[in-house]
Every structure is written in C-alpha cells, then in structure tokens.
C-alpha positions as CSV (number, residue, x, y, z in Angstrom):
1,X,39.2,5.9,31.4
2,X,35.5,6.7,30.7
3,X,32.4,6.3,33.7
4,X,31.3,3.2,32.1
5,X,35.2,1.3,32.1
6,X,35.5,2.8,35.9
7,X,31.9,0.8,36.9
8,X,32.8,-2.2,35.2
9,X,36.5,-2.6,37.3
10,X,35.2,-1.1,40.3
11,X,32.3,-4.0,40.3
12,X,35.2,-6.7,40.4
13,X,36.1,-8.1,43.8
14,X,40.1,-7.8,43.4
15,X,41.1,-11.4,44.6
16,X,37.9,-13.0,43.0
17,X,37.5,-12.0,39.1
18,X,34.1,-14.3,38.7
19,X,31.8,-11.7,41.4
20,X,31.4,-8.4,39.3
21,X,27.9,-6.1,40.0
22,X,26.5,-8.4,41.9
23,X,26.3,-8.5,46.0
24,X,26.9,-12.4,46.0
25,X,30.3,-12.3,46.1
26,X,32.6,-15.1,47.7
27,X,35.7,-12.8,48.9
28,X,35.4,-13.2,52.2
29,X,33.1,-10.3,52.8
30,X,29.8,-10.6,51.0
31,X,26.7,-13.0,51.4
32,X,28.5,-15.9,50.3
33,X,31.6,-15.6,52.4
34,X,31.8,-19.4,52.7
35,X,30.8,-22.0,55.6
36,X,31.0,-21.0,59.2
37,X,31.5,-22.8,62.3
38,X,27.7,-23.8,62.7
39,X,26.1,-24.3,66.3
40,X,23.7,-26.9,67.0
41,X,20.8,-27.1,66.5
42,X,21.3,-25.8,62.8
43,X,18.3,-23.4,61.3
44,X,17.4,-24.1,57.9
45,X,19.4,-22.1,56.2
46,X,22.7,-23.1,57.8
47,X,21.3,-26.4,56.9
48,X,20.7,-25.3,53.0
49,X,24.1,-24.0,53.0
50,X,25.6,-26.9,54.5
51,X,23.2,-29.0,51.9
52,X,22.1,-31.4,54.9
53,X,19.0,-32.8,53.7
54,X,17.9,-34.5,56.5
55,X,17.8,-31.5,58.6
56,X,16.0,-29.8,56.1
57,X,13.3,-32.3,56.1
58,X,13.0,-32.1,59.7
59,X,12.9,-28.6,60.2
60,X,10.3,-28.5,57.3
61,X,8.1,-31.4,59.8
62,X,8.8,-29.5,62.2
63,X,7.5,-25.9,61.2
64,X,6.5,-26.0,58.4
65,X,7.1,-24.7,54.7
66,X,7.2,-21.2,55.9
67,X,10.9,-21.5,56.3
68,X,11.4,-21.2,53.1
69,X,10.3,-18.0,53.2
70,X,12.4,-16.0,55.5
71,X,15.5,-14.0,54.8
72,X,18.7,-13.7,56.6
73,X,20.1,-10.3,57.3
74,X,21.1,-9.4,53.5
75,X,17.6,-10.7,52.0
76,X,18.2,-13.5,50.7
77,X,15.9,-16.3,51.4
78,X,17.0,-20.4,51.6
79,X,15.5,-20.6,47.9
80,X,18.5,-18.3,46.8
81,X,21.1,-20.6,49.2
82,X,20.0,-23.9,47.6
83,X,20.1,-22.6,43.8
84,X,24.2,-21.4,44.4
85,X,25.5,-24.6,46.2
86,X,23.3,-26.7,43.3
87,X,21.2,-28.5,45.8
88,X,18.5,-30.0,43.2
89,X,17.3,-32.4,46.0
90,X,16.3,-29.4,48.4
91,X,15.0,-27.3,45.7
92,X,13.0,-29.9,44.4
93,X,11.7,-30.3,47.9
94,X,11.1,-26.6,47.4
95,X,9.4,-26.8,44.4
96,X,6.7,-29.4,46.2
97,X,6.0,-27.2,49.1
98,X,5.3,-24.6,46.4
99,X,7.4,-22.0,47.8
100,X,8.0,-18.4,46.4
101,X,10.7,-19.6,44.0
102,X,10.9,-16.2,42.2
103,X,11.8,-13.8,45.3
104,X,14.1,-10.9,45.0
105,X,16.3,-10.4,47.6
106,X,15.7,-7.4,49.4
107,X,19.1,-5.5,48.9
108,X,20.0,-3.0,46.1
109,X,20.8,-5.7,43.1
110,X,17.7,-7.7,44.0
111,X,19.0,-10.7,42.5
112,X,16.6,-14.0,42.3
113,X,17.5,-17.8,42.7
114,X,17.7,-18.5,39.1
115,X,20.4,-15.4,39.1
116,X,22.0,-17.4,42.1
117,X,21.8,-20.9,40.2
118,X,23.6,-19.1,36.8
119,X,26.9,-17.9,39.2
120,X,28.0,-21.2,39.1
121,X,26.4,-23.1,36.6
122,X,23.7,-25.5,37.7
123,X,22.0,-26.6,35.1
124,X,19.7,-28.9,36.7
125,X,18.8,-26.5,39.0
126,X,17.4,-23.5,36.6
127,X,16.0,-26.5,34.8
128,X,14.1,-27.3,37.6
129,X,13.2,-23.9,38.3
130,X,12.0,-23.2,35.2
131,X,10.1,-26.3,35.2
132,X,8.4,-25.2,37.9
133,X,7.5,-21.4,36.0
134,X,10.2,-19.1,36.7
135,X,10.5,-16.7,33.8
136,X,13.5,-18.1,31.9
137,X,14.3,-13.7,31.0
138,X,13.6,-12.6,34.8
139,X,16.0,-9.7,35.6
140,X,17.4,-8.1,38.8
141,X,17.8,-5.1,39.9
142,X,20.9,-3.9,37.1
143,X,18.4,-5.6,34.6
144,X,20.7,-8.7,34.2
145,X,18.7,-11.8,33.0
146,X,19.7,-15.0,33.8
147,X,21.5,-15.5,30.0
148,X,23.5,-12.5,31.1
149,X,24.6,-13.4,34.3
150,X,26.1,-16.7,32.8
151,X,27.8,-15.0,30.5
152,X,29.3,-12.9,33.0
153,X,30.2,-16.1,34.6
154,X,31.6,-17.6,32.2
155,X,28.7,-20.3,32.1
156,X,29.2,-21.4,28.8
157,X,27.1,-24.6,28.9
158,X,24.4,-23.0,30.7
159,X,24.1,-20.2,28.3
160,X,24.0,-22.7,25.4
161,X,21.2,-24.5,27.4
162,X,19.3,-20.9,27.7
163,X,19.3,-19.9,24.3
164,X,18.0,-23.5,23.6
165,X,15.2,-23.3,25.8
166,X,14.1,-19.5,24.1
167,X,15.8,-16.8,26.6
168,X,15.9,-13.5,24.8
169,X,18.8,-13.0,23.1
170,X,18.2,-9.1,22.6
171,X,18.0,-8.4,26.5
172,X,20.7,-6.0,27.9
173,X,21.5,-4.9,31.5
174,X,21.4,-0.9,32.2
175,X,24.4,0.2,30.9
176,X,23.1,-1.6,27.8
177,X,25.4,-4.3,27.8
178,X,24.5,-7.9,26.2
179,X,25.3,-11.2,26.6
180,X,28.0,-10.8,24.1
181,X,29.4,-7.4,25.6
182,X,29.4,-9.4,28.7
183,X,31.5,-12.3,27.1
184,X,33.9,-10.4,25.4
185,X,34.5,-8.4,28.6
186,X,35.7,-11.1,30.7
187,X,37.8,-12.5,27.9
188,X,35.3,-15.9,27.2
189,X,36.3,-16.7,23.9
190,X,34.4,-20.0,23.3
191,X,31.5,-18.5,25.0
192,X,32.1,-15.4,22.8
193,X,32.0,-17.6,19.4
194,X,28.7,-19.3,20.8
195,X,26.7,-15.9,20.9
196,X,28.3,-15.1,17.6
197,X,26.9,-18.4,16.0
198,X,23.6,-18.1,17.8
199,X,22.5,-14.8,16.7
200,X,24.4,-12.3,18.5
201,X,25.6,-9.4,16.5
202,X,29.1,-8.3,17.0
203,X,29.1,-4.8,15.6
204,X,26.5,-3.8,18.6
205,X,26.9,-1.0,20.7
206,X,26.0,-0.3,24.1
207,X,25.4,3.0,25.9
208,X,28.6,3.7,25.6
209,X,29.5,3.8,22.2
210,X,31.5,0.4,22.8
211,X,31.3,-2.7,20.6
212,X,32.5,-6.2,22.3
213,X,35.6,-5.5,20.7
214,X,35.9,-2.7,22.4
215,X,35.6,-4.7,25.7
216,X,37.7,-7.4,24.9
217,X,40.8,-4.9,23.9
218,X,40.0,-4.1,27.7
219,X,40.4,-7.4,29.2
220,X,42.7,-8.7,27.0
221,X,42.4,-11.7,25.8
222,X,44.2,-12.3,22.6
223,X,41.9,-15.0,21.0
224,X,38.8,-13.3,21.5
225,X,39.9,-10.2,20.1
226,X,41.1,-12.2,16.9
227,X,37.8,-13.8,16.5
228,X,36.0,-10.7,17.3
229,X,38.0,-8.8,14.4
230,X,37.3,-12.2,11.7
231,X,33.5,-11.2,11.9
232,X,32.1,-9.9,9.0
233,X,31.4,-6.0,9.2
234,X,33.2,-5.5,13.0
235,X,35.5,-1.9,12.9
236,X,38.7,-2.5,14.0
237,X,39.4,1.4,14.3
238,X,35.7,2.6,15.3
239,X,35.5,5.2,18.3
240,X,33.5,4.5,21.1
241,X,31.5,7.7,22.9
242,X,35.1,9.1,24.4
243,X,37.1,8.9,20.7
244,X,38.6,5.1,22.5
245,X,39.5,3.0,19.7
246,X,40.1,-1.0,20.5
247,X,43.4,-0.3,20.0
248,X,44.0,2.8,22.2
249,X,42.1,0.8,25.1
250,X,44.6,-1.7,24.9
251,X,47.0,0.5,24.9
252,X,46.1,2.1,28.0
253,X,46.3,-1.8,29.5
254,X,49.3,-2.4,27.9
255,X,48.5,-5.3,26.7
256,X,51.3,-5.9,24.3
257,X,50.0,-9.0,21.9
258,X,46.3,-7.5,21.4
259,X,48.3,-3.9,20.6
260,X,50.4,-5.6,18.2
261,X,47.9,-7.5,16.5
262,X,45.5,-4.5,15.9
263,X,48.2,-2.3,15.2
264,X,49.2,-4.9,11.8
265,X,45.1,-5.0,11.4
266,X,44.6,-1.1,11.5
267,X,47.8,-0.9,9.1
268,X,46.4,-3.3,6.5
269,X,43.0,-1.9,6.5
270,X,44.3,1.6,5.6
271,X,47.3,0.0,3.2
272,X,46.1,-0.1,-0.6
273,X,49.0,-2.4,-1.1
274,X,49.3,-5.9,0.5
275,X,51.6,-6.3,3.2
276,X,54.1,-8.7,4.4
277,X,54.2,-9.6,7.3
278,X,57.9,-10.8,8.0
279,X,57.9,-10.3,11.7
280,X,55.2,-13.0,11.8
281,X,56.7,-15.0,8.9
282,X,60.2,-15.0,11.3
283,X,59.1,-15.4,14.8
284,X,55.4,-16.5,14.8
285,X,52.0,-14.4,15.2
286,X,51.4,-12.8,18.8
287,X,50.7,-15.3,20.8
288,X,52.4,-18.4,19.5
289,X,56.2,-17.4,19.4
290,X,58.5,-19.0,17.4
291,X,61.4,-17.9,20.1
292,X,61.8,-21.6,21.7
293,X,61.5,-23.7,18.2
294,X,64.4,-20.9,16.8
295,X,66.4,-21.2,19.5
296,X,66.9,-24.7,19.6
297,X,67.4,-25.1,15.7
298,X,69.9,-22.1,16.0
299,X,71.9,-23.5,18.7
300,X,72.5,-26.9,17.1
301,X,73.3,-25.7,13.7
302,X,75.0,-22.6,14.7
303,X,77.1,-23.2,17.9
304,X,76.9,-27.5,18.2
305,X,78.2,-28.0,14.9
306,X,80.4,-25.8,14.3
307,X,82.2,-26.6,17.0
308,X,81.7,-30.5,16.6
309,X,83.3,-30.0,13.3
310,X,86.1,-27.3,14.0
311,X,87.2,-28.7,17.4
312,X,86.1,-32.0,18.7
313,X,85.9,-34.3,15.3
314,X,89.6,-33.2,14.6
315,X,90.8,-34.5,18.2
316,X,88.5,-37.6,18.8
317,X,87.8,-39.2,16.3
318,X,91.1,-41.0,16.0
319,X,90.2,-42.4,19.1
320,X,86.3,-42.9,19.3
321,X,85.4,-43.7,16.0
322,X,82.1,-46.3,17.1
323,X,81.1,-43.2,19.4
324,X,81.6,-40.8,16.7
325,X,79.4,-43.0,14.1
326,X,76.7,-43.3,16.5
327,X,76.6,-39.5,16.9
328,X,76.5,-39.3,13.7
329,X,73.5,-41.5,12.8
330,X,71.4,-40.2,15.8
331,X,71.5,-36.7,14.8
332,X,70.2,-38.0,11.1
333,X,67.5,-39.6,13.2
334,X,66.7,-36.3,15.6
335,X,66.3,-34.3,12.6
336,X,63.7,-36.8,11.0
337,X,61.8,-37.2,14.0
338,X,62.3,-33.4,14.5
339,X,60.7,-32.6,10.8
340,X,57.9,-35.2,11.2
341,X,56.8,-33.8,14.8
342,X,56.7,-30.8,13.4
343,X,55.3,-31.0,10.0
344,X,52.7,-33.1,10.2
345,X,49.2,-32.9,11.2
346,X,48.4,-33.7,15.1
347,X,45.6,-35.1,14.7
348,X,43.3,-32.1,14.0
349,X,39.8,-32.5,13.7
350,X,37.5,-31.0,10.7
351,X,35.4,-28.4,11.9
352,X,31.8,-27.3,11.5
353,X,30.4,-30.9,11.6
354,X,26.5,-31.4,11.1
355,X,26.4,-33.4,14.7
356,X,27.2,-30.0,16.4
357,X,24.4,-28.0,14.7
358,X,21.9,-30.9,15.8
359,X,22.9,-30.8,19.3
360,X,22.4,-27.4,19.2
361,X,19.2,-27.3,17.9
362,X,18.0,-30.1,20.5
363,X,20.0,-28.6,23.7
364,X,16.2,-27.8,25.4
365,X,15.1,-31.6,24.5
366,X,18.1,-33.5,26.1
367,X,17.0,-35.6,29.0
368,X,20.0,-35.8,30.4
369,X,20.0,-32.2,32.3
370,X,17.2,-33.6,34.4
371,X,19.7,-36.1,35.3
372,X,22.3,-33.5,36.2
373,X,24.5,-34.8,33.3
374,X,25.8,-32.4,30.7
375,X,25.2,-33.4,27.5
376,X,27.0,-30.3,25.9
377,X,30.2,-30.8,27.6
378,X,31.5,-32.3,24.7
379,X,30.7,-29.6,22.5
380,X,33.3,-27.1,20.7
381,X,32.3,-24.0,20.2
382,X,34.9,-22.6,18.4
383,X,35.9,-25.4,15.7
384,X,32.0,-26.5,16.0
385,X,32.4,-30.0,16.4
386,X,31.4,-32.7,19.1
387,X,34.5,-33.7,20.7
388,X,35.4,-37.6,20.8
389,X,36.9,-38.5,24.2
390,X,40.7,-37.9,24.5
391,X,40.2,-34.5,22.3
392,X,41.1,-31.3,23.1
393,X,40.8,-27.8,22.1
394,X,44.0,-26.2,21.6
395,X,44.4,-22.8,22.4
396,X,47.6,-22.0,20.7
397,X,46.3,-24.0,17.5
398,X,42.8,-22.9,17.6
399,X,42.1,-26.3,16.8
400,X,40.8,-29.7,18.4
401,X,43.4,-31.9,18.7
402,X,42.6,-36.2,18.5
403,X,44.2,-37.5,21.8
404,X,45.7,-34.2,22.7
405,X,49.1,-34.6,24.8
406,X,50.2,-31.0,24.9
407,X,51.7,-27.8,22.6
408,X,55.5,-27.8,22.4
409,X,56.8,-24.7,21.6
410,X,60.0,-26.6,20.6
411,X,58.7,-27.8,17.8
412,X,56.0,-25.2,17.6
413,X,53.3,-27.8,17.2
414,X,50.6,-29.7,19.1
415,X,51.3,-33.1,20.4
416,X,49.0,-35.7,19.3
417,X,47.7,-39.0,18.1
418,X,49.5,-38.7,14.4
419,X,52.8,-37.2,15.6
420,X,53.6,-38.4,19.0
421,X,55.3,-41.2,18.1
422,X,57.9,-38.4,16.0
423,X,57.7,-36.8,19.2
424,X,58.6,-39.5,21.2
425,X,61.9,-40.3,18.3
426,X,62.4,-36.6,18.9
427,X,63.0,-36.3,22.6
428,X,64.5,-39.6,23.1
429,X,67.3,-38.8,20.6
430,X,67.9,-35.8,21.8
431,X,69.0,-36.8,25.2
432,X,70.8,-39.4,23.5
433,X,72.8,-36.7,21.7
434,X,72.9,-34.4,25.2
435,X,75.3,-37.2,26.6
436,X,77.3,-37.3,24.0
437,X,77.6,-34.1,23.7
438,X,78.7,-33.9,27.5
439,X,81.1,-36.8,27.3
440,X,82.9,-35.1,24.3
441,X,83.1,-32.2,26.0
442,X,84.7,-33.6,29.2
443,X,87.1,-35.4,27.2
444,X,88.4,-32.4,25.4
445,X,88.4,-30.2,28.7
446,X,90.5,-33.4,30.2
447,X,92.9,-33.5,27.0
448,X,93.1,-29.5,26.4
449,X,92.8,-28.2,29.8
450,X,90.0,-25.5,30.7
451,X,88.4,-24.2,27.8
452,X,85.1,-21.2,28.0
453,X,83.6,-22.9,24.7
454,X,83.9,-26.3,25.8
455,X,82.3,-25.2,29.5
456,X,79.3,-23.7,27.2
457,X,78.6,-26.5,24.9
458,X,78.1,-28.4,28.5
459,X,75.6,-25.9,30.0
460,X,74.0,-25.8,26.5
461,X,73.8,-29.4,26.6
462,X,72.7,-30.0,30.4
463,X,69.9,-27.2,29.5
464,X,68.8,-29.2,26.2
465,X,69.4,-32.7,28.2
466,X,67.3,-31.7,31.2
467,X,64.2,-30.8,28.7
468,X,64.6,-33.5,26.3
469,X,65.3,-36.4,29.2
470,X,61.7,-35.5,31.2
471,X,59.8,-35.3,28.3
472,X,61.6,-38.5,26.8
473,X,60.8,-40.3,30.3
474,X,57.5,-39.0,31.0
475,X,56.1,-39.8,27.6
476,X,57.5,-43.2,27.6
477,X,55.5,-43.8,31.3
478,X,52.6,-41.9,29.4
479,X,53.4,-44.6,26.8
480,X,53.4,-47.3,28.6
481,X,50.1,-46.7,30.6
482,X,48.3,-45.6,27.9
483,X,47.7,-42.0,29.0
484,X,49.0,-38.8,28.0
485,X,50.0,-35.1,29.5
486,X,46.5,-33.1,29.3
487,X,44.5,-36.7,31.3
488,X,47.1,-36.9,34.0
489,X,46.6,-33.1,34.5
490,X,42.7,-32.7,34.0
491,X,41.7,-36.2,35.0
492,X,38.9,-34.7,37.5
493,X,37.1,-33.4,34.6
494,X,36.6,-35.9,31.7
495,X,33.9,-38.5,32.5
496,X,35.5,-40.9,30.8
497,X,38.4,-41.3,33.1
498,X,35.8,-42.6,36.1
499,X,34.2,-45.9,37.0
500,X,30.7,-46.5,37.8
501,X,31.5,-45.5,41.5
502,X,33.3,-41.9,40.2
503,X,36.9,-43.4,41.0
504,X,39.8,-42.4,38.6
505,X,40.2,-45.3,36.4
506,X,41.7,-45.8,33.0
507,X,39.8,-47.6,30.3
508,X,42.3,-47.3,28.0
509,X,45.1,-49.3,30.0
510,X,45.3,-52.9,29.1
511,X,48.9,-53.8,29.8
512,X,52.0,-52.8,29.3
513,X,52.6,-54.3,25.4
514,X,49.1,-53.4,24.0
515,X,49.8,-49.7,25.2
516,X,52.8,-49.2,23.5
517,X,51.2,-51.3,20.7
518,X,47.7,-48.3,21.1
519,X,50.3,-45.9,21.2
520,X,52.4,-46.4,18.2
521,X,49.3,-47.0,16.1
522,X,47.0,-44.2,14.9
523,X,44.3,-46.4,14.1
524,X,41.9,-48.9,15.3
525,X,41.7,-47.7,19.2
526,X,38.8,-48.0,21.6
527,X,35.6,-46.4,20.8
528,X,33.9,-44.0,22.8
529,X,30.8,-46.7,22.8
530,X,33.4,-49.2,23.7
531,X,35.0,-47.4,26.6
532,X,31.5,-45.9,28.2
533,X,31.1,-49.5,27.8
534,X,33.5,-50.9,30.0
535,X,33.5,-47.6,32.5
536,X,29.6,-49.8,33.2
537,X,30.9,-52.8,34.9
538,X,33.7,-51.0,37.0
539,X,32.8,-50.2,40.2
C-alpha cells in the first residue's frame, strides 16, 4: 500500500465513512459530536446547534452581532454551526448583520462555512452564501473547494448545482486529487457519471500516478469501475507511481467482482482474437448472478418433474384425476407468466433525453433552490433522463425503470409497469403449484411409507412456497392499494407521496377496483401534473 492509499484510509473515521480529512467529523469525538444536554440559559451557539431561532434573535437583541463572531474551543464560529445543521433562517439572519461569513476555523484543516454547508448538502444554504459573496472555489486548508468536498460527500445534487453556477472544475486538493478522483474513491457512481458528462477527464492523474480508476478499484464499487473502464481512452492496465495496476489494487482488497471483471477486460485488450465469454453467457456478469433464476428452473425441470412423472403420476392419478388436470394446466400457466416476466421490457426508460441537457444547462437559474426545493432530484445521471414520478434507477439494470417495484433475481429481471402483471401470474401460480406439490407428496409418503425423495420434494416445495406465497400476497396488497415495493420502502423520500402538510399520503389510491384496474393497465395512469395536482388540496 503506497503513502498516498495509507492517508486516504487513515483520514476515514472507522464507524462513519462520510467524515474523511476533515476535522468535522460526527463519530462521537470531533466538533460535531452531536447535541448535548444544554443548560439554561443557552449561548448562541448551543442555540445555532439546537437551531432555536428565537433565542438567537434574543441573544442577538441582547448583545449584539458580535456573537457571530466568536469561536468555541476548536475554532469554529456559529457561521460554521448554522451552515452544517442547514439553518437558512439563522444564516440569513447572518447574512443581514453582515457577519464574517467566510471565516476559517482556526484548527489545522481550516475549513469555512460553505465547506460545512457541502458535508451535508444544503443547497439553499451555499446559495445563500454565495449570494451574499463567498467565493463559490474558496478552499481550506488541504485545498479542498467546496465542489470537492461534495464530491467527497457524496453531494451529488449539490455538485450539479456548483458546476451550474461556474465552480472550477480544474481545482484539486494537495495530493492532487479532483472532484472526480474524489467520486470514484468513495464509490459514487452517479456522481462519478455527472463529472464525466460535465467536463471531467477520466484518464487524469494525480500526484500519485493514480487515475479514478485507480481509486475506484480501491473502494470497490463494481458499477463505477464499469463505467469508468466504458470511457473513451481510460487504461485499464496503466501503472500508477508504485507499478499498482486497477486490477492489482483490487486485488489487494479482494474485491472479487471488480477483479473478475478487469481480469476478462485486461484479457480481451491483450487477445487479438474475440473472446467468448461463456462464464457470463451461463451464469450472468459480476454483479447480477444468474445463480437464483438457474436454480429455480433447474429444480423444476430436473428434480420436480422427473419425479412427478416417474413416481407420483403412476400412483395418483387413478385417483385424483381433477387434481392432476389442474396441475397440469397451472404449470402451462407458470411457465407463460414465468417467460413474459422475464422476457419482456419492465418499463425501461430511453435515455439521454433533451429535457436532461436543459435542466442542466439552467441548474444556476432554478428558483426553486431559494425555496429550499430541489429541482434536480429528479434527475438521472447515469441514463440522463428526468425521472417521471414512480421511476427508479435500477442498479442491477443500469437502467430507469417506469413504476419500479423491485429486481427479482428469480426471474433475473426488474419488476415494473409492463411486466408486473406476469409477475404477479408468476408468483401466484407458483404457490398454487407449491401446495400441490406438498399434498402429492404427503399422500404418497401416507400410501408408500417414509420415502428421502418424497421428504425433499416437500422441503423444495415449502422453500419455493414460502417465496412465491409473500411475494404473491404482498403484491396483491401492493395491488390493491395502488403502491408498489420500492414506495412502501423509500416513502420518506419522494415528494410525491406527501400532502400539503408533509404527511404520507397516496395520490395514486382511489379504491380498491380502480387500483387493480391502474394496476393491470400500462396505460392511461395519473400524470405527474395531475397528482402534484391533487397532493394541493390535501392537507
């Protein structure tokens, strides 16, 4: 491991992976250690902290605007406090006392409130900031500008809103790291594509010899090394300033699915012949295994059947025939719903559309971050498009899915508006078939005595039943509220799913036999205008 890999893991906090090289960590032990049992009367900055306004103002009657000013035992002053809790009222409060809004804190990073602000993301506080004149490329200390210290963070909407409003794209810290380094390094792979598409150059090297790829071999996340290696001119095998190739710093991670994946890259660079992947072909890419999908297919046609045929068609039919029949004609059905599921096209939107490029372009015009709305939060990076509500980037897909449910690896394939109703066929004839399959078996372990194959087709079937029976049940709730798998989970973060007042409420539910009516259609649904619409007069 070279000096520059040992400063970059030593700078992480090891139960908080979003504080590296900065002092304003929140582990417990650093300057933002969290809120404290305050004593009365509060000072201002246990009152910025606390974001209690009305204390603020009082103290600021009281003695003045020089508050502002002062700086608790690590340096930091209550600008710095207000910018990480995103307290636009008190920094706009700031802002009109025409406070210092640009102070370093006086510790070895020296980081400023802007650099505070970027930690977590507040848009609508670095607008206001920069509003007010802070320099939009001010660094710290480790020369981190505030573009960089999003990307560190993970801040992808911010950074988007940074590079909109002109921050320097060709900044880098001390160790000569960009934003993109930065990015790649903590395994951002929207963020990463973002950079990419905005001007960033991939194939850039820092003081270390090391490209992004480089980095993101050492993190390891699969999809940003993929799309790092898809870029036009980027060396999969290049040395860094220690002879490191990507693939021998993955390596020395072990991280298995990036190793294999550059391993089959470095081989077909060097190979003048085309090669074949079959291992991919058989089982699936790294990443998105075939293992579950193969499983269940080979367990049906090559255990179920087989012994359906050779043992328990011979010694029930005589006297189940109607059960038999039925059997018979669901497992037709299974495997039609099972092919459609997985066959057809989820509902996967085109990408690189012209609305994405225009918002963009107009990210620094957008009233709406004075509002404290963000109006990228709809963007996709990676497939470039504008998401419509109920969409959802994929990340086994790579793809935006229309009213994304979830990925089943069972029948290795997203879950969306123009297959779950296959889906639905799929899993609810499956359990059907589990019964049956139990019930056959019982009846032959009751007529033949205790038998190891008939005890296995019932574990087989319980383990199959179990699966099939809670998706079959939970999609048909889903169903019949008009919801699906990824809103029930991530409800706190789509706008669309609140009222007026911020309450959870569905727009989308309008009784029980227009849901099921929305949900086995795949056209003519509510509009986004039409649901932000009725989210109005909810309250």
């Amino acid at each position: 491991m070279n000096s520059h890999q040992q400063t970059r893991e030593k700078s992480l906090p090891q139960n908080d992976p979003g504080n590296e090289d900065h002092d304003h960590v929140h582990d417990g032990k650093g300057c933002c250690s969290g809120k404290q049992a305050l004593p009365k009367p509060m000072d201002m900055f246990q009152a910025v902290k606390s974001g209690y306004l009305m204390r603020v103002q009082e103290l600021l009657e009281q003695e003045g605007p020089s508050l502002f000013t002062e700086q608790d035992d690590k340096g930091h002053t209550p600008v710095h406090w207000a910018c990480l809790g995103g307290l636009a009222n008190i920094v706009r409060i700031m802002v009109q006392c025409k406070v210092p809004l640009d102070t370093q804190s006086k510790n070895e990073l020296g980081a400023r409130p802007v650099h505070w602000a970027c930690v977590n993301g507040h848009i609508a506080v670095v607008d206001i900031l920069l509003q007010a004149g802070v320099n939009i490329d001010t660094v710290d200390n480790k020369g981190c500008s505030p573009l960089l210290i999003a990307c560190q963070y993970g801040q992808t909407q911010l950074a988007g809103y940074l590079m909109g409003k002109g921050a320097r794209l060709q900044l880098t810290d001390r160790e000569g790291d960009n934003a993109l380094h930065w990015a790649a390094f903590k395994g951002f792979c929207e963020l990463t594509r973002l950079l990419i598409y905005s001007g960033f150059n991939p194939r850039q090297k820092d003081n270390y010899g090391q490209t992004p790829l480089h980095l993101a071999c050492i993190n390891g996340d699969l999809n940003t090394v993929k799309m790092l290696c898809e870029q036009d001119g980027v060396e999969v095998d290049l040395e860094d300033h220690n002879h490191k190739t990507p693939l021998l710093l993955a390596k020395g991670r072990n991280h298995t699915e990036i190793i294999s994946y550059l391993d089959k890259e470095t081989k077909n660079i060097k190979s003048v012949i085309p090669r074949i992947d079959l291992k991919s072909i058989m089982f699936g890419p790294p990443g998105n295994s075939k293992a579950p999908f193969l499983f269940f297919v080979i367990s049906v046609l090559f255990w179920g059947y087989p012994m359906y045929i050779i043992r328990c068609f011979p010694a029930t039919f005589a006297s189940y025939p109607g059960l038999h029949m039925a059997f018979l004609a669901n497992n037709v059905f299974m495997w039609i719903m099972f092919y459609q599921a997985y066959t057809r096209d989820p509902g996967f939107l085109p990408r690189n559309s012209p609305e994405y490029d225009q918002a963009i372009r107009q990210v620094a015009q957008f009233d709406e971050w004075k509002q404290g709305r963000n109006p990228l939060s709809r963007l996709c990076h990676t497939c470039r498009l504008v998401k419509p509500y109920r969409t959802k980037h994929c990340r086994t897909c790579n793809r935006c899915v229309l009213h994304f449910d979830h990925h089943c690896p069972y029948i290795y394939n997203c879950v969306g508006l123009r297959n779950r109703t296959y889906f639905m066929g799929f899993t609810t004839s499956v359990s059907t078939m589990m019964i049956m399959v139990v019930y056959f078996a019982a009846i032959l372990l009751k007529s033949e005595g205790w038998n190891w194959l008939y005890l296995i087709g019932i574990i087989e079937a319980v383990f199959f039943g179990i699966i099939a029976s809670g998706l079959c049940s939970i999609g048909w709730y889903m169903a019949s509220v008009n919801t699906n798998t990824n809103e029930r989970i991530n409800f706190k973060r789509y706008g669309y799913l609140k009222d007026a007042s911020g309450n959870f409420h569905n727009p989308y539910n309008k009784g029980l036999v227009r849901n099921l009516d929305d949900f086995f259609r795949t056209k003519n649904h509510m509009t986004d205008e039409e649901v932000d619409q009725s989210r109005i007069y909810v309250v």
